[in-house]
N, C-alpha and C positions, 0 to 999 in steps of 0.2 A: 474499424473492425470491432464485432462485438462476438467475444465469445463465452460462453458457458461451461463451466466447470461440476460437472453429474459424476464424473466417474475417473478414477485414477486411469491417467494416459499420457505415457512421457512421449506419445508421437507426435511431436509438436513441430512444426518446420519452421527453417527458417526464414525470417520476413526483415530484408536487406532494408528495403525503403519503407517500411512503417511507422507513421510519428503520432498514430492517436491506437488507443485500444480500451475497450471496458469490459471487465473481466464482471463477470457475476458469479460469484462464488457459492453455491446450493448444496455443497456437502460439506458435513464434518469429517471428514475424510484426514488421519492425522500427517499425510502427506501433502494438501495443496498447501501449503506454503514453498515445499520445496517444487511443486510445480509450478508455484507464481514464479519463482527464480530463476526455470527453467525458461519461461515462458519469457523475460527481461535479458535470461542471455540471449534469445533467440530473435531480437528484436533491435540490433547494435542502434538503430538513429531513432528511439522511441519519445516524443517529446511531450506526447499529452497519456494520462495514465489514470482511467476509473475503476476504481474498484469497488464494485457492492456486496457485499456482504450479505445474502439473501440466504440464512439462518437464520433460526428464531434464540438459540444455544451462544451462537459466535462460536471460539474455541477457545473457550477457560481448559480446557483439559490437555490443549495441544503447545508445545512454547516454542516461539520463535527463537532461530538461532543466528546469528547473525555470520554469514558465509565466510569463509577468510579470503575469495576475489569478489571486485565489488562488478556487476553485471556494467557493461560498455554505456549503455545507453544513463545510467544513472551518473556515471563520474563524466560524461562528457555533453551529454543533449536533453536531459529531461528538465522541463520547464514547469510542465504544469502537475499537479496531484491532486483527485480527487477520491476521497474515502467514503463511504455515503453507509448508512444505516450502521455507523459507529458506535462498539455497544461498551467502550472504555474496559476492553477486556486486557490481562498481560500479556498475549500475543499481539495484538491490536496496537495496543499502547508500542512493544518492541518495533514492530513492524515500521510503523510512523517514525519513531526516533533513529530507525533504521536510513528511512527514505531522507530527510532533516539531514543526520551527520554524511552522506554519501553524496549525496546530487549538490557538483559543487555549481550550476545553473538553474536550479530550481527559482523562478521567481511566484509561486502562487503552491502554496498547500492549502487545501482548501476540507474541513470536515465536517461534514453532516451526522450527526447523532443522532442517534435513532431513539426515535419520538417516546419511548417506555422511559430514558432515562430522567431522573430527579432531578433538577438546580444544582443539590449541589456535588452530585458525579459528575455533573457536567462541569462547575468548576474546579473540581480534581482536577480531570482528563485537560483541563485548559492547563494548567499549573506545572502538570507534568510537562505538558510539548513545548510551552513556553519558555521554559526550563531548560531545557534540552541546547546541545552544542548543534549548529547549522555550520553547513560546508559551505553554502553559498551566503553572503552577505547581505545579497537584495530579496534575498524569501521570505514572503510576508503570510503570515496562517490569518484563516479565518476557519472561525467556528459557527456555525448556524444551526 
């Protein structure tokens, strides 16, 4: 399932047997992140998970909050993660270290940086996730 994010919309249903979804994210809207969360409770068996980031801005001005329940499908069935046109923002950065300490099944994070950044933001943003405490043991990041 692929869906697009244009306009603030908590009607979102729920999707019992879903295990892939790619979100493309097209606003700076200072609420989708709490729609992405919305959109991960609403998806308890989600196992594959893309997200694009189709800004030119990202959200340096919006910050990730990290929920105090963790969405179903992250503590029990998410395997895969992909981030794609990753601009090493601090929502950005929270979000991934969010996904990392949560999904105690994650075997593949996978991020794609988006093609403007420098060498060496991009080996910041490795440093940081690298860095970072993982729930699950077998999660292996790659950067591209």
């Amino acid at each position: 399932m692929e869906l697009f994010y244009f306009e603030w919309n908590w009607q979102f249903p729920m999707y019992l047997n879903l295990t892939y979804i790619k979100l493309i994210l097209k606003d700076k809207h200072p609420e989708k992140w709490k729609w992405l969360l919305e959109v991960l409770n609403r998806c308890p068996k989600l196992q594959n998970l893309t997200i694009h980031e189709d800004s030119e801005l990202g959200c340096e001005q919006f910050n990730w909050m990290d929920p105090t329940i963790v969405p179903e499908c992250l503590s029990t069935q998410l395997r895969t993660c992909l981030l794609k046109d990753y601009k090493n923002t601090k929502c950005e950065i929270q979000f991934a270290k969010y996904i990392l300490q949560n999904s105690k099944v994650l075997n593949t994070m996978s991020i794609k940086s988006a093609t403007s950044l420098d060498i060496n933001v991009k080996h910041q943003m490795i440093t940081k996730l690298t860095s970072s405490r993982r729930a699950s043991t077998t999660c292996e990041l790659f950067f591209y």
